[in-house]
C-alpha positions as CSV (number, residue, x, y, z in Angstrom):
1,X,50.5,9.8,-2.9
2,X,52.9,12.6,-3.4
3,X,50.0,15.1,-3.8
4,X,49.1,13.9,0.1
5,X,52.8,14.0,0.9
6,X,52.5,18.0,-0.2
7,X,49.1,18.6,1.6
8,X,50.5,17.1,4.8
9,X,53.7,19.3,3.9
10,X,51.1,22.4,3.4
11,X,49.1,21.6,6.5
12,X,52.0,21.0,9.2
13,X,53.5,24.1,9.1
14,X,49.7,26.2,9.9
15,X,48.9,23.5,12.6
16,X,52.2,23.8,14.3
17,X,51.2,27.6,14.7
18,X,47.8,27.5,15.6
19,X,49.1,24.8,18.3
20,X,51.9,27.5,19.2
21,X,49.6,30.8,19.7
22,X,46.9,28.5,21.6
23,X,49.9,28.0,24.5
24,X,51.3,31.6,24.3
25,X,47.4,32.8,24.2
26,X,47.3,31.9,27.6
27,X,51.0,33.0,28.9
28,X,50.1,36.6,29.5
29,X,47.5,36.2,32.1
30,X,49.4,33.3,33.5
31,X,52.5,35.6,33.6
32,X,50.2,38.4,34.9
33,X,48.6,35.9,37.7
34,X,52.2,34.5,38.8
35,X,53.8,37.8,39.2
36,X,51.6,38.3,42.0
37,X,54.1,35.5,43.7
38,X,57.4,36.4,41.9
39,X,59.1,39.2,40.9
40,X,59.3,39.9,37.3
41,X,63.4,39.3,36.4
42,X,63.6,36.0,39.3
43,X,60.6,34.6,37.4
44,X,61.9,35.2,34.0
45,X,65.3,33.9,35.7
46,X,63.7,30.6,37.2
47,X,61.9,30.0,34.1
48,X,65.1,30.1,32.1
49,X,66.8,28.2,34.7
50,X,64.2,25.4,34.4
51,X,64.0,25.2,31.0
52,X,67.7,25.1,30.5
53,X,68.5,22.6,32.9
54,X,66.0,20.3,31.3
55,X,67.1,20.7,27.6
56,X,71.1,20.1,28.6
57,X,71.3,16.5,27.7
58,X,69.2,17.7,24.4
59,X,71.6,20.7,23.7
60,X,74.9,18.8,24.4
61,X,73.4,16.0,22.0
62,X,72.9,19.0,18.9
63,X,76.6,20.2,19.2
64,X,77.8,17.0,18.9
65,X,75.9,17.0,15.5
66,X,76.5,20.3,14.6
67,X,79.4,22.4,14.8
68,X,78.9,26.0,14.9
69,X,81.1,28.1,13.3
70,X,82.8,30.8,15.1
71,X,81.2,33.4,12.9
72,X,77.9,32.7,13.6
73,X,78.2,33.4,17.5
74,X,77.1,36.6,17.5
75,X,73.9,36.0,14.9
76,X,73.0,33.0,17.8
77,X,73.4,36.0,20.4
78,X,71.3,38.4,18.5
79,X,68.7,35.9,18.0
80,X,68.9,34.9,21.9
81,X,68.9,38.3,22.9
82,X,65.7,39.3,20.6
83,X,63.5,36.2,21.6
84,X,64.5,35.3,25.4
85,X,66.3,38.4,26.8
86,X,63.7,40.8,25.5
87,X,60.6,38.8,27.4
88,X,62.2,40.8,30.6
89,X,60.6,43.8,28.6
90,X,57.2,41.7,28.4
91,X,57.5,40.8,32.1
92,X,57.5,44.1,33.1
93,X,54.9,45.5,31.3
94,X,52.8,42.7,32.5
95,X,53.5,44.1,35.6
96,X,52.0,47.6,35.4
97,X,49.5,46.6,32.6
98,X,46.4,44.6,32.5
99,X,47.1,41.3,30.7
100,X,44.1,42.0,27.8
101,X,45.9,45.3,27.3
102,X,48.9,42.9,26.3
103,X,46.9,40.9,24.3
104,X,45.6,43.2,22.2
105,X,48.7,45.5,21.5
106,X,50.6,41.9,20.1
107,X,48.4,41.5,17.1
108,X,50.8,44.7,15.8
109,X,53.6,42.3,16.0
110,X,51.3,40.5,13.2
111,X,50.9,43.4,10.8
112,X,54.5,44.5,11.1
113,X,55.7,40.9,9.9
114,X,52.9,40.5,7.1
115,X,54.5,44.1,5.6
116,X,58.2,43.8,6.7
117,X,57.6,40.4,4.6
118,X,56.9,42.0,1.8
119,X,59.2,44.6,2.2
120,X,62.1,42.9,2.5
121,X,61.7,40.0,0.2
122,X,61.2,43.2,-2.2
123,X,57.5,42.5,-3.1
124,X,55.0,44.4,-4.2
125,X,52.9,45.5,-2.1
126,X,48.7,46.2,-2.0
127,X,47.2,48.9,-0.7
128,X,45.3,46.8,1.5
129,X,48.1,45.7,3.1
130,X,49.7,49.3,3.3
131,X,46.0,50.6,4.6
132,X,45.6,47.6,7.3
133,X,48.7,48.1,8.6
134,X,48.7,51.8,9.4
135,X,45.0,51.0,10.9
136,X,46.3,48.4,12.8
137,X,48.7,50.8,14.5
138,X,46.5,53.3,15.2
139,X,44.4,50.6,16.6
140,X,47.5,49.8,18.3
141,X,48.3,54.0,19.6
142,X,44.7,53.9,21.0
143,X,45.0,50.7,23.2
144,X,48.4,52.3,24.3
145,X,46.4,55.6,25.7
146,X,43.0,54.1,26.0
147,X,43.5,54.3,30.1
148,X,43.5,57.8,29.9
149,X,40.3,58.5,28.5
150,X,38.7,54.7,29.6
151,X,36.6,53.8,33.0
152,X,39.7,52.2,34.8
153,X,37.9,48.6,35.6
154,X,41.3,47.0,36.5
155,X,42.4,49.1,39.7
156,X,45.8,49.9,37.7
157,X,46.7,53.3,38.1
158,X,46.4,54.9,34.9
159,X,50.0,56.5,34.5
160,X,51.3,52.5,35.6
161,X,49.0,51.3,32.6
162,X,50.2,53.7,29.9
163,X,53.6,52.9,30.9
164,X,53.0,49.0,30.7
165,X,51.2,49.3,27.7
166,X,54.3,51.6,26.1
167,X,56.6,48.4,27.1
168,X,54.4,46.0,25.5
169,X,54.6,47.7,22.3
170,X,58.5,47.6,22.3
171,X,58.4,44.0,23.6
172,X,56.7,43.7,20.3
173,X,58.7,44.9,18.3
174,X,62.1,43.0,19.3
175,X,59.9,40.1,18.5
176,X,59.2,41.3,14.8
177,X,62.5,41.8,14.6
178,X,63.5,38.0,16.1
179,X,61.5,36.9,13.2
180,X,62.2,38.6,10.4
181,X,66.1,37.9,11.1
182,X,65.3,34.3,12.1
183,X,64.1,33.2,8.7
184,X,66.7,35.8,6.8
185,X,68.9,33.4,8.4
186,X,67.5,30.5,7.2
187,X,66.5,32.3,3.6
188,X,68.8,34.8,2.8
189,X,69.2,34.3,-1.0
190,X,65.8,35.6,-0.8
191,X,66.3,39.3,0.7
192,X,66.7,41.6,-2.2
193,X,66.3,45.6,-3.3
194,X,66.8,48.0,0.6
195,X,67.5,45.4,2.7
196,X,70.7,44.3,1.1
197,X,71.9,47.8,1.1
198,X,71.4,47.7,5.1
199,X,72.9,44.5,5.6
200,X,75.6,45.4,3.6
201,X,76.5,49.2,5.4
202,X,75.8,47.6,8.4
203,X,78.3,44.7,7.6
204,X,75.7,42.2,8.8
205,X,75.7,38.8,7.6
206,X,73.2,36.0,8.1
207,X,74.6,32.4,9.0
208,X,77.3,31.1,7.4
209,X,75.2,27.5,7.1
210,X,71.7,25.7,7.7
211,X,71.6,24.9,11.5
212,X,68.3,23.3,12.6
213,X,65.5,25.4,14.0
214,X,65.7,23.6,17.6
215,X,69.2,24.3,17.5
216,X,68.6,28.0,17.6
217,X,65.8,27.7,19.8
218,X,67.5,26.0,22.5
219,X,70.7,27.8,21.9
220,X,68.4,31.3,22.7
221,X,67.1,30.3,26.1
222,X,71.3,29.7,27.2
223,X,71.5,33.5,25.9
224,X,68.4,34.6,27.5
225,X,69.5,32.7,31.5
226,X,73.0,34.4,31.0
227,X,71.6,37.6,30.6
228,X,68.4,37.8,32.8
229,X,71.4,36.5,36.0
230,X,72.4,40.2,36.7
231,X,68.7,41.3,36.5
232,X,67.3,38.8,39.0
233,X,70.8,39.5,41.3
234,X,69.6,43.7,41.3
235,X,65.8,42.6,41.8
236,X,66.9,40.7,44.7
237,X,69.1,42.9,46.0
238,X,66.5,45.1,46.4
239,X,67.6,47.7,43.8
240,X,64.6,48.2,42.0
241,X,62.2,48.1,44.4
242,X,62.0,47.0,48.4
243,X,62.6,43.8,48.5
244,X,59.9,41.2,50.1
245,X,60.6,38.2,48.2
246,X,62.1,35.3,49.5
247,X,62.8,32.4,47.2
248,X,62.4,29.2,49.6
249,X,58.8,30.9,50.3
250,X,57.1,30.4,46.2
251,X,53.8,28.4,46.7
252,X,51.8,26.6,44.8
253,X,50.5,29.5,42.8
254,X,54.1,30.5,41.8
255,X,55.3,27.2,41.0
256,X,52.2,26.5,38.9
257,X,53.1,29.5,37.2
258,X,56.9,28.5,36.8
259,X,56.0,25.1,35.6
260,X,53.6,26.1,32.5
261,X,56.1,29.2,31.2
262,X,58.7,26.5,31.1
263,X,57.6,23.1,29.5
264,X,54.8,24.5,27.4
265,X,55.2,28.4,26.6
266,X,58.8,28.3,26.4
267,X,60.5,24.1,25.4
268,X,57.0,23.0,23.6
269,X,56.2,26.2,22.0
270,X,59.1,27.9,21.4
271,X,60.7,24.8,19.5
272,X,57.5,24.2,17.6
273,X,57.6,27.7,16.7
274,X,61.1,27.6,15.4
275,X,60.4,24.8,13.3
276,X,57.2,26.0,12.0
277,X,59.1,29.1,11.2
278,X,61.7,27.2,9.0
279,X,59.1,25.0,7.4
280,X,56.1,27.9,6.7
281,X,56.0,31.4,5.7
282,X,56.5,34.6,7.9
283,X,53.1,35.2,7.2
284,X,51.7,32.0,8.3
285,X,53.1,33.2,11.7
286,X,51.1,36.3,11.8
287,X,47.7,35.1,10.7
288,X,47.4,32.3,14.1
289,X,49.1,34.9,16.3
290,X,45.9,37.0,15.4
291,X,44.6,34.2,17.5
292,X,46.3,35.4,21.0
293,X,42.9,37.5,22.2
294,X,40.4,34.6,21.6
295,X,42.8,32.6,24.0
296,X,43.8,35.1,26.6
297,X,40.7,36.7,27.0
298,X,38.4,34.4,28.9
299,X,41.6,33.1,30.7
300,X,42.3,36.9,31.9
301,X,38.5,37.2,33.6
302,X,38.5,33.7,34.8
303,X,41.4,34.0,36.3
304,X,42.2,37.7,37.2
305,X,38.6,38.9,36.4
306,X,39.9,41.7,33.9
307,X,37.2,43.1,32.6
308,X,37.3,45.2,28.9
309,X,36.2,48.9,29.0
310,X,34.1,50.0,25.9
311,X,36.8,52.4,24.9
312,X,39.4,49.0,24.9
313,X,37.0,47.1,22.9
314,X,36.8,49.7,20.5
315,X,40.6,50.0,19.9
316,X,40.5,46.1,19.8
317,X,38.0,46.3,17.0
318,X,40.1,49.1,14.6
319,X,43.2,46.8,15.5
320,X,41.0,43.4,14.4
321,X,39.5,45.8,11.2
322,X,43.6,46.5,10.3
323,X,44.6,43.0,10.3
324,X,41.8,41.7,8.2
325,X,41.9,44.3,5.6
326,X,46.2,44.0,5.8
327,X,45.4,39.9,5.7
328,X,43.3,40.4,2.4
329,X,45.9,42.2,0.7
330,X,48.7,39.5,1.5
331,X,45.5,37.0,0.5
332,X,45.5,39.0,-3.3
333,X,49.9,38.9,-3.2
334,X,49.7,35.0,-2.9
335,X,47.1,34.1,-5.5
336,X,49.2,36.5,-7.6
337,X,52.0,34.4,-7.2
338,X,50.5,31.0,-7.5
């Protein structure tokens, strides 16, 4: 009984993942396709809006439970900040890139985590891992650039694409950062060597307590609606760009849109995430989010009929080649420690 207590244990933590990635595999050509309705900051506003309006009842009924302590606020604001207020950054480059482009550049976000693991849990590390990684971001450089020297399929002028695809690569990192501080927070007796030096110059400390993962989740998206308010205000305004968008006017395309980013890609997968995130390893994480093209890619020519260049695919390929040979390294690092 107990040795099919710890295979359920085992198994729960990899499902919830594979479960996540298979609703965020679809989010960037459904972000891509509902963009063409809404503005980039009012949709990451309205989505915000949505999902926090929903989860109230939910988030009033977790403080009762748990009281924060003062000193935490500004780890639950860094953590918002990192996973909500950065998918502005996502949103944008969704709007001057093609969403395959997208795709493709977030398997870095994979590698990063399987060697910032290791890194700053003060394992050694493989060469394979050390080897797939720097592949992986050249892999990575070359789907950046890849509209300069590939047959522009997507009518996306090239300089807008470049520019997307630079934003997508920062998105990225703010997330490998969310999740690398998300589980120090919930293991940090586990950091050692470099990393305690930095958290120590820095004067940054992790929670002073265990709160549950769906407390930080929904805790983030509050962060995230706070802070997208003044972006979606300028947007609308007409400071960015001339202003066409009328709010009363979103149709069913939009609201479509609206309705999956908010109760699947943001309260179902985000909170899955979380907990999976408490319960599993960081690695875990980056092996389903490996996932994302498989998902996105028919999604993105059924429904904006993206089509991959040969010069994309091949980037795509050298980024896939990375993360396998990076994956078998942190394969060989396991059994070593089992």
């Amino acid at each position: 009984m107990k040795r099919k207590k710890l295979l359920q244990n085992n198994l729960a933590a990899p499902a919830a993942f594979l479960f996540v990635n298979l609703i965020w595999g679809a989010a960037n050509p459904i972000i891509k396709y509902t963009l063409e309705y809404i503005p980039p900051f009012t949709f990451l506003f309205l989505r915000l809006l949505i999902v926090c309006i929903i989860l109230l009842p939910y988030v009033s009924a977790l403080l009762l439970k748990n009281n924060i302590n003062k000193k935490d606020y500004p780890n639950f604001i860094l953590l918002g900040l990192l996973s909500q207020s950065s998918i502005a950054i996502i949103f944008l480059a969704l709007k001057y890139t093609t969403s395959m482009d997208a795709t493709i550049i977030s398997i870095i976000g994979g590698a990063m985590i399987i060697y910032l693991g290791h890194k700053l849990y003060g394992e050694k590390m493989n060469n394979f891992i050390k080897y797939g990684v720097f592949i992986t971001i050249a892999g990575t450089l070359l789907t950046v650039f890849e509209p300069l020297v590939g047959n522009n399929h997507n009518s996306i002028p090239t300089h807008y694409r470049v520019a997307g695809n630079a934003l997508a690569v920062i998105y990225n990192l703010t997330w490998v950062v969310y999740v690398i501080w998300s589980k120090m927070n919930s293991n940090p007796e586990k950091f050692k060597g470099g990393v305690k030096v930095i958290l120590t110059k820095f004067k940054i400390k992790p929670m002073t307590k265990n709160y549950p993962p769906s407390l930080i989740a929904v805790l983030s998206m509050y962060v995230g609606l706070f802070t997208t308010i003044p972006l979606a205000v300028l947007e609308n305004l007409g400071i960015f760009e001339a202003n066409t968008f009328l709010m009363n006017q979103i149709d069913i395309h939009g609201i479509l849109g609206l309705l999956y980013m908010s109760l699947f890609s943001s309260i179902v997968a985000f909170i899955l995430y979380q907990w999976a995130l408490d319960k599993g390893r960081v690695s875990e994480s980056a092996i389903f989010g490996y996932l994302g093209p498989v998902f996105s890619f028919p999604i993105a020519h059924l429904l904006l009929g993206e089509v991959p260049t040969t010069s994309l695919i091949i980037s795509a390929v050298i980024v896939v080649i990375g993360v396998i040979i990076a994956e078998t390294g942190q394969q060989i690092v396991s059994r070593k420690h089992t």
